[in-house]
VOGU-3710 file (C-alpha; in Angstrom, 3 decimals, decimal comma):
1> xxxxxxxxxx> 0,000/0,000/0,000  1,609/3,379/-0,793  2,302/5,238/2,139  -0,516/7,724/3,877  0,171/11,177/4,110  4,014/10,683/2,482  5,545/13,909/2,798  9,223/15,091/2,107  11,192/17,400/4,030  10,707/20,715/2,260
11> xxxxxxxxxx> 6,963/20,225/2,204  7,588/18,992/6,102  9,034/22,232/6,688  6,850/24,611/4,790  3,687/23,340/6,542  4,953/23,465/9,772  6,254/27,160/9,908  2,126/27,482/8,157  1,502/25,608/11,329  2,934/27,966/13,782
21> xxxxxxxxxx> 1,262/30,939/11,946  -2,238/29,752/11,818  -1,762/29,442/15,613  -0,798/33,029/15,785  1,615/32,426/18,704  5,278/31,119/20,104  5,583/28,089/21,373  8,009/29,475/23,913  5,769/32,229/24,813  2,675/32,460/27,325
31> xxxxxxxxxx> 0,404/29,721/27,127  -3,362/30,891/27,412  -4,756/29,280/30,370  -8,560/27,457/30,117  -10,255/25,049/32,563  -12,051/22,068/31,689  -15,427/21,422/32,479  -16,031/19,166/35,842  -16,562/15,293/35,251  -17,279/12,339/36,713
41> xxxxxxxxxx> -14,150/9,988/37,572  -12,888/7,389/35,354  -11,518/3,869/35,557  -9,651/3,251/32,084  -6,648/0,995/31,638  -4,041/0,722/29,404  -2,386/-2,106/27,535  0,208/-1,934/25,315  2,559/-4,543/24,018  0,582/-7,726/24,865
51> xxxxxxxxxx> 2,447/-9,112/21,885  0,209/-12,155/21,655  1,479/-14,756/19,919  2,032/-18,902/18,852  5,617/-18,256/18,591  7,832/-20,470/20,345  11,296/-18,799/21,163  13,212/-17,187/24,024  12,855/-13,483/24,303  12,675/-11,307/26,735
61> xxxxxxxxxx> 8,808/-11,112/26,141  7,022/-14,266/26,668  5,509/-15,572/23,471  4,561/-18,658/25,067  2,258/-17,452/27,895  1,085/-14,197/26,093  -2,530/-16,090/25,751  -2,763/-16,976/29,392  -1,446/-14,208/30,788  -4,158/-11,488/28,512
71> xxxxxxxxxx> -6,718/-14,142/29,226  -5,825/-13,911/32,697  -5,498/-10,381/32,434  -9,419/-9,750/30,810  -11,200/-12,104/33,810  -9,342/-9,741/36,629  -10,293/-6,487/35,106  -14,030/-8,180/34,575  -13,758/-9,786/38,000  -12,239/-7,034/40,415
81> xxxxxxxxxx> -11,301/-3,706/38,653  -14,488/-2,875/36,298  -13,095/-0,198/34,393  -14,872/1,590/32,308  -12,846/1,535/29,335  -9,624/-0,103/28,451  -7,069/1,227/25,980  -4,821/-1,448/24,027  -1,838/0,402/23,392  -0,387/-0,998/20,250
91> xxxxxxxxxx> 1,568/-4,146/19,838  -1,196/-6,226/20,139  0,126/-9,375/18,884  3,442/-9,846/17,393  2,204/-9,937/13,897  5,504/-12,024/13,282  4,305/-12,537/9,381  3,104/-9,286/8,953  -1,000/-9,957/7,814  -2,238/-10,192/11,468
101> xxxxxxxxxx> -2,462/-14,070/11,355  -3,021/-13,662/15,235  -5,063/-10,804/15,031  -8,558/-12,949/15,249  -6,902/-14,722/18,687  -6,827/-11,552/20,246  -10,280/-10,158/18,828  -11,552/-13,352/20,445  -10,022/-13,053/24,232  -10,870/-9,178/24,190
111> xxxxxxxxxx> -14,738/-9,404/22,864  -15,257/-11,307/26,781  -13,988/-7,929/28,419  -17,398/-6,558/29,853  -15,834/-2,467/28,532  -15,490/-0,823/26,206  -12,323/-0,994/24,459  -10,332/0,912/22,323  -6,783/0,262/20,565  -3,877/2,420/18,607
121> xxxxxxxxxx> -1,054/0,991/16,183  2,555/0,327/17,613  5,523/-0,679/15,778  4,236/-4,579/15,368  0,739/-3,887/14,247  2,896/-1,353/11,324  5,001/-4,358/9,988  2,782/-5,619/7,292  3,536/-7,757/4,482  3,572/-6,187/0,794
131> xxxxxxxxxx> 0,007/-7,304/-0,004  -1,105/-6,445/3,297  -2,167/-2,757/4,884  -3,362/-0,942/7,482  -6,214/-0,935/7,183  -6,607/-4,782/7,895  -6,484/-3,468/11,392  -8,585/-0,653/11,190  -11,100/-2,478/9,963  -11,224/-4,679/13,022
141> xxxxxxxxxx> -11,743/-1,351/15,614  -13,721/0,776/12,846  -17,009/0,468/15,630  -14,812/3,323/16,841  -15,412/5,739/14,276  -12,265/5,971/12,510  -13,066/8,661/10,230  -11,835/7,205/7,418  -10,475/3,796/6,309  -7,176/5,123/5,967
151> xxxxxxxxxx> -7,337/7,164/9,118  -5,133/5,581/11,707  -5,908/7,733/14,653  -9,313/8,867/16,260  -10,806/10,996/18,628  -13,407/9,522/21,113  -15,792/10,514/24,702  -15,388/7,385/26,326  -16,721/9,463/29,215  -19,057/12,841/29,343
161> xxxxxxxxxx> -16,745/15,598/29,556  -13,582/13,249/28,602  -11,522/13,101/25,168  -9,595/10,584/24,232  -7,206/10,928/21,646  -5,338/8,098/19,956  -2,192/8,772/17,479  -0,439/6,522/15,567  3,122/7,131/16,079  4,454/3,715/14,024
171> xxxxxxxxxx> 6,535/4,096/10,750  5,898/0,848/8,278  8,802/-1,579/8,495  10,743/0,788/11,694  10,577/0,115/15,344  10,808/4,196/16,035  8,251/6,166/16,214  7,149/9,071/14,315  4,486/11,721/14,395  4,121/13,971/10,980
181> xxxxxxxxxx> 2,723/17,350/10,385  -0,431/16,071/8,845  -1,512/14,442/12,432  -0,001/17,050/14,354  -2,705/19,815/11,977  -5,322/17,565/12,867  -4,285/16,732/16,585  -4,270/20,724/17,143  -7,636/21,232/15,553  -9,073/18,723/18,073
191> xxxxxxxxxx> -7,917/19,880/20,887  -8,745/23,647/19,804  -12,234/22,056/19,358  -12,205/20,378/22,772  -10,977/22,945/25,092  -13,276/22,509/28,070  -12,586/18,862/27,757  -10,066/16,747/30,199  -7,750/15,335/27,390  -6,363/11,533/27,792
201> xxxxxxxxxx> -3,742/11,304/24,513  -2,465/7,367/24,047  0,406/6,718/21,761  2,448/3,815/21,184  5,801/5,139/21,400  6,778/7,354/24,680  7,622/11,113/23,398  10,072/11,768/26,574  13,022/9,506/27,391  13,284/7,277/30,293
211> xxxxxxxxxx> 17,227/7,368/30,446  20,511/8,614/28,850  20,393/5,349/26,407  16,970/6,675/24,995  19,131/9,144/22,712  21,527/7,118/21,246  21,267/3,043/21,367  18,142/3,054/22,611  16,669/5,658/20,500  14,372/2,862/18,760
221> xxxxxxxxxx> 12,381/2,911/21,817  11,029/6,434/21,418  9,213/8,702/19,269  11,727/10,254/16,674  12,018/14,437/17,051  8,824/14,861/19,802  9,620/18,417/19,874  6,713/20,141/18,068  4,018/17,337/19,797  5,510/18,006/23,166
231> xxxxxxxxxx> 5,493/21,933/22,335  1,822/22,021/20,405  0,682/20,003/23,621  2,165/22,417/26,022  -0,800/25,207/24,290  -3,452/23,297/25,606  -3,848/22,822/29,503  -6,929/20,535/29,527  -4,335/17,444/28,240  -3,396/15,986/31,789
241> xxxxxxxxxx> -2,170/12,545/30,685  -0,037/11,250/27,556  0,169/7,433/27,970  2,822/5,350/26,103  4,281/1,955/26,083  6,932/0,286/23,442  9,978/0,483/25,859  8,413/-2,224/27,949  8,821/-0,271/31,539  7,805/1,285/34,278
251> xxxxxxxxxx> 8,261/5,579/34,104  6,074/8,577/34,967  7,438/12,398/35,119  5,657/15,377/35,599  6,119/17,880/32,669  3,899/21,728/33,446  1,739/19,836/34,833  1,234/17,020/32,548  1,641/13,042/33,692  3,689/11,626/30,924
261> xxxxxxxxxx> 3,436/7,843/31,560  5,231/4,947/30,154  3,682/1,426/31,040  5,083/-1,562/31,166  3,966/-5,196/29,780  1,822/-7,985/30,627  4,328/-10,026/28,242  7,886/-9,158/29,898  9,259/-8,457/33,106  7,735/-6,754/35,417
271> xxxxxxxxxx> 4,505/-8,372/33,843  2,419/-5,104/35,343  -0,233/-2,744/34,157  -1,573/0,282/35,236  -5,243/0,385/36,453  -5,986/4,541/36,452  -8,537/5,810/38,377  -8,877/10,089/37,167  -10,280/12,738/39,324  -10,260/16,183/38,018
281> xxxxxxxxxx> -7,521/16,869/40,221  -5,568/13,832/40,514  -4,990/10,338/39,435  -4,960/7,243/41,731  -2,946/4,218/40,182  -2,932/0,479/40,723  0,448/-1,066/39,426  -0,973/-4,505/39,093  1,213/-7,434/38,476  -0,103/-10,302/36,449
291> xxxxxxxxxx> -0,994/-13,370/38,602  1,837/-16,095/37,558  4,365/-15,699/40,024  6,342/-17,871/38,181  5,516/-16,502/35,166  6,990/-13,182/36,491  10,172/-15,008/37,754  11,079/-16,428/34,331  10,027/-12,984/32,541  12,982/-11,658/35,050
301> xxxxxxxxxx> 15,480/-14,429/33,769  15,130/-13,704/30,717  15,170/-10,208/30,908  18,618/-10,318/32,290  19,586/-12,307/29,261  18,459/-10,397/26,736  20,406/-8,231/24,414  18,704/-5,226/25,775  20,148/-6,134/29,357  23,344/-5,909/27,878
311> xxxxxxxxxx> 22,896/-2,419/25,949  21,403/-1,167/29,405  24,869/-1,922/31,225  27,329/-4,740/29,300  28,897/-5,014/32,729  25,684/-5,457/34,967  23,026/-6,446/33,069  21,001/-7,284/35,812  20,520/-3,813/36,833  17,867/-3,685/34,275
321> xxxxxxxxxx> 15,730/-5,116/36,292  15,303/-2,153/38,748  15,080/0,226/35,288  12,019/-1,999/34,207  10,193/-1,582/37,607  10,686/2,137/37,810  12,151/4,781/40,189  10,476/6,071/43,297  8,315/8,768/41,851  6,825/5,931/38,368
331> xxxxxxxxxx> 5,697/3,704/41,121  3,524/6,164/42,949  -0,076/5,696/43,902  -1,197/8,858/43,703  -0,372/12,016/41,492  -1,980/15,550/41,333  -1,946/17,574/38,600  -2,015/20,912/40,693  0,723/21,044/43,774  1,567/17,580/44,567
341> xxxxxx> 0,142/17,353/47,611  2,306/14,651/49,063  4,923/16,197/49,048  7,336/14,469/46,694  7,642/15,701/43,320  10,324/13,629/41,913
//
């Protein structure tokens, strides 16, 4: 399929010094201050990088159990959390021959959830085969109004008084992310639109880095030049939370009063996900671990083993295991979006 929205570098730049114009201001300048309307609080959860899959091989995500652990996953949330929306954050199976083979395992397990449920493209869902496209996946979500059948990313009020936005930062054939200037136009026309709305944005591919390794051998695990989304973001106060996955771990910072999270995986070590439940002034969080303790114990073995253990530190690889789990402040409970009333901001 020839590429959506293909666009070289002069037209790149043309459009987006036409894109600072038309919104008549700096980004490094004041940003005009609005409130959003009250609502009533959330449960959602994200998902990302369930990776479900036949595959038989070591890795340091877990092929094998990916079934039973997202089976597992879907009776707890129906069982004891109830949310009232989940979010699958890309990476939904492995899509290891690139025309979604395993696509229709997946589709299965999640029709049992008892939510709604939503989904955005990561880097595996991208990787299609030369007679394959997109839109195969589309396709399988379009009861979410995907305005088009081209259209990889959507705009939805999963709760009165709520948007939800949901890019698609994956490049065809790259594990990097990307975001171009034709989503950023319409991702600032949204949120223009939606002013008096709390904004939720999901993305595949975490815009801020984690650590030092994020900007040079780890760089595959971001999104590619997040400058101009983290600035045209920064214009609109109602967006509290950007949620990510891809890099497989545990990390929330504060940015102007932003939560920029990265979750982790059901698939590889530590096996969590995040259960958020939003107030208009805060956000309460459940890290829950999957419920294979052995599961979890092997996920950590292999983690160690894995090339990506090595690139973290050749010499101690097994410190990644305290990277994947996150620092003090990613493992919080509790985060406000005003003065952090507990006291600990980092």
């Amino acid at each position: 399929m020839t590429r959506f929205f293909r666009i070289n570098s002069i037209k790149v730049f043309f459009l987006t010094l036409v894109f600072l114009a038309c919104n008549n201001t700096s980004f490094a300048g004041e940003t005009p201050q609005y409130s959003y309307k009250e609502f009533k609080p959330f449960k959602m959860v994200f998902l990302p990088d369930i990776h479900l899959s036949f595959a038989d091989k070591p890795d340091k995500i877990l092929f094998r159990e990916s079934m039973v652990i997202f089976q597992d996953v879907i009776k707890r949330l129906n069982q004891e959390k109830h949310p009232d929306f989940v979010v699958f954050g890309g990476d939904l199976t492995h899509n290891e021959d690139g025309m979604f083979s395993d696509m229709p395992m997946f589709l299965d397990i999640a029709a049992d959830l008892n939510a709604r449920y939503y989904a955005v493209f990561g880097d595996r869902d991208a990787d299609v085969a030369e007679n394959v496209s997109k839109e195969v996946f589309v396709k399988e979500f379009d009861e979410f109004d995907y305005e088009t059948s081209q259209q990889t990313f959507w705009s939805a009020e999963p709760v009165e008084g709520v948007l939800l936005v949901g890019l698609d930062t994956s490049v065809q054939g790259k594990k990097y992310g990307y975001l171009n200037i034709h989503q950023l136009f319409w991702l600032d026309g949204v949120l223009k639109a939606n002013r008096d709305k709390f904004t939720v944005i999901v993305m595949h591919h975490p815009p801020i880095s984690a650590t030092d390794a994020d900007k040079d051998i780890w760089k595959d695990y971001t999104l590619e030049k997040p400058g101009l989304f983290l600035e045209l973001i920064a214009l609109y106060p109602q967006v509290k939370i950007i949620l990510s996955g891809h890099h497989l771990n545990n990390y929330v910072q504060k940015i102007n009063e932003k939560l920029f999270i990265t979750c982790p995986s059901i698939a590889a070590y530590p096996n969590m996900y995040k259960i958020l439940k939003v107030y208009p002034d805060r956000v309460e969080v459940e890290n829950e671990k999957i419920s294979f303790k052995q599961i979890i114990k092997k996920a950590g073995k292999n983690m160690i083993k894995s090339t990506y253990a090595k690139e973290f530190n050749p010499k101690k690889p097994k410190d990644v295991i305290k990277f994947q789990k996150g620092n003090r402040f990613s493992r919080k409970d509790k985060y406000y979006f005003g003065e952090d009333k507990s006291g600990f901001f980092r």
